[in-house]
C-alpha positions, 0 to 999 in steps of 0.5 A: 497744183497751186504751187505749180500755177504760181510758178507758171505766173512768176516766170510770165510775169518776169517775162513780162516786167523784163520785155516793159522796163528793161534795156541795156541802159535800165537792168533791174537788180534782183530786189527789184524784181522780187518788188515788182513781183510782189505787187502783183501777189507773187512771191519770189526767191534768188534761186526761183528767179534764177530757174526763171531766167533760165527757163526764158533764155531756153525760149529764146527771150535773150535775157541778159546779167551784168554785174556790178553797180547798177547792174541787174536783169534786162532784155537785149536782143528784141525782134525790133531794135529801137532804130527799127522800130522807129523806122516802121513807126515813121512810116506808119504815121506819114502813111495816109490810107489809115484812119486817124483813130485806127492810126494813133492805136496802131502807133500805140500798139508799135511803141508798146513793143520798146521798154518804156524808157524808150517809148515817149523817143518813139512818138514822132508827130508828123503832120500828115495831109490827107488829099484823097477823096476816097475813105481809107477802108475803102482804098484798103479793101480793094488793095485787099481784093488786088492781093488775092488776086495776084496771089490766086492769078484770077481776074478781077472786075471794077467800075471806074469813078470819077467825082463830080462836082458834087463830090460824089463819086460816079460811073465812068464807064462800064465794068472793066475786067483786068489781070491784076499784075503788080501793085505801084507805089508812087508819088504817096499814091497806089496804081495798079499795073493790069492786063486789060482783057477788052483792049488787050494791053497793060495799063496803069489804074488808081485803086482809089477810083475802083468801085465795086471790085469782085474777085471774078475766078477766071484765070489770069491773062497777058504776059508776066511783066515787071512791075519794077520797070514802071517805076525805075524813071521819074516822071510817071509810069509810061514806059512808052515815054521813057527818054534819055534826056540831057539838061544843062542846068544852073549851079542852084538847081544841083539839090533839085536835080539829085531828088529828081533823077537820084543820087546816081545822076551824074553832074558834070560841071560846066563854067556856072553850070553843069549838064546831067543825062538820065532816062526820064518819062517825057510827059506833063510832069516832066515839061512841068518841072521844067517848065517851074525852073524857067531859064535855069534849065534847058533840055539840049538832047534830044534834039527833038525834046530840045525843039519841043522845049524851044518851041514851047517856052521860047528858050533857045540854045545861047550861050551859059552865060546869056541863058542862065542868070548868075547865082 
């Protein structure tokens, strides 16, 4: 029996040594392995490694040899490459619903997951703000209790918050009962897109100001929506509002322009300017980005939003020349 054990330990123990030291870059040539081995009380022969290396490539462990020098053993195939890797652990540590504890072990246990030569290169500070006034658990446990629903198609319940001057979260409003429909994310926050079952419409709620959420049983209402339309234009999510708008704006706001409307906005030039048309949600956010440009963008179609942007900042229809400054 302990001859069979020790066979067992020698082959986890390979696996184990290849998936932490190992890459294409750093193989162990058989000594070393038998070293490595041997630290942890296990004696090992050529031909045991061998069987060893077979027995993890028929388990699908992509154990690879290269000979010559500096050759030896290592992993090639891994579940994560190291570009993957480094995407999930950059998305984890700009992702702002964790706790600090839990996200520096969480970052841990991802980085544990590359060979160690690769780990420190993993590790990527990035200053995170939270802005919330919600607890991150909280937010967490309600996203939890909105997927069970979509999941289930049930109804949930919650009391709307709001904060008071105090910080302290209060009622604003009686219990509410809604559909969930699909979970959006946007602008670094969640909303929720749900079929309200007192005004009989889909409307737009932040999980971060739903308390005492219940899954309530009963079945889902409203009709079947895209989440996805909510989010297709920048500018909010009101799907009412959205507006094919034309802007003419100075040369300078090129960049500005393309991480608003996206790569796919067309500029077309125009003497020291150029024009650009896309679908946008006319509301507080829109007029407020126009608004921080001043006169180095107008909006000229519609004519509507064109009177409403005349009106509201005084800028009118001029020619390029006299209405945008020089760059």
């Amino acid at each position: 029996m302990g001859k069979h054990t020790d066979q067992r330990d020698r082959t986890l123990l390979l696996a184990r040594i290849l998936q932490e030291e190992t890459d294409d870059k750093h193989p162990l040539p058989l000594a070393d392995l038998v070293t490595r081995l041997a630290r942890y009380g296990v004696a090992a022969e050529r031909k045991s490694i061998y069987r060893d290396m077979a027995a993890l490539r028929k388990h699908g462990l992509d154990v690879t040899f290269r000979a010559g020098a500096g050759g030896g053993w290592y992993v090639g195939r891994r579940d994560f490459s190291s570009g993957e890797l480094r995407a999930i652990i950059d998305a984890v540590s700009v992702y702002r619903w964790l706790p600090e504890e839990q996200r520096k072990a969480l970052l841990d246990k991802l980085a544990a997951l590359a060979p160690r030569q690769q780990r420190e290169g993993l590790r990527r500070p990035v200053a995170v703000r939270h802005r919330s006034a919600a607890h991150p658990d909280e937010v967490r446990t309600v996203i939890d209790r909105i997927h069970a629903a979509l999941q289930s198609r049930k109804a949930i319940s919650f009391v709307p918050v709001v904060y008071d001057r105090d910080k302290c979260r209060v009622a604003a409003g009686p219990r509410r009962v809604v559909t969930p429909k699909g979970l959006i994310w946007s602008g670094e926050d969640y909303h929720l897109l749900a079929w309200d079952h007192r005004d009989r419409t889909l409307r737009i709620y932040r999980p971060d100001r739903m308390d005492e959420v219940v899954n309530t049983g009963m079945p889902a209402q409203g009709p079947e929506t895209d989440a996805g339309l909510w989010t297709s234009v920048p500018f909010g999510l009101e799907p009412a509002r959205r507006e094919r708008i034309r802007l003419r704006c100075c040369k300078s706001l090129a960049g500005e322009v393309l991480d608003q409307l996206g790569e796919e906005a067309v500029l077309v030039p125009e003497g020291e300017n150029f024009t650009v048309t896309a679908d946008v949600v006319v509301g507080p956010r829109f007029w407020g980005w126009m608004a921080a440009h001043g006169d180095r963008a107008a909006v000229i179609a519609p004519s509507w939003a064109a009177k409403v942007w005349q009106e509201r900042y005084g800028l009118g229809q001029a020619p390029l020349q006299a209405q945008f400054k020089a760059v």
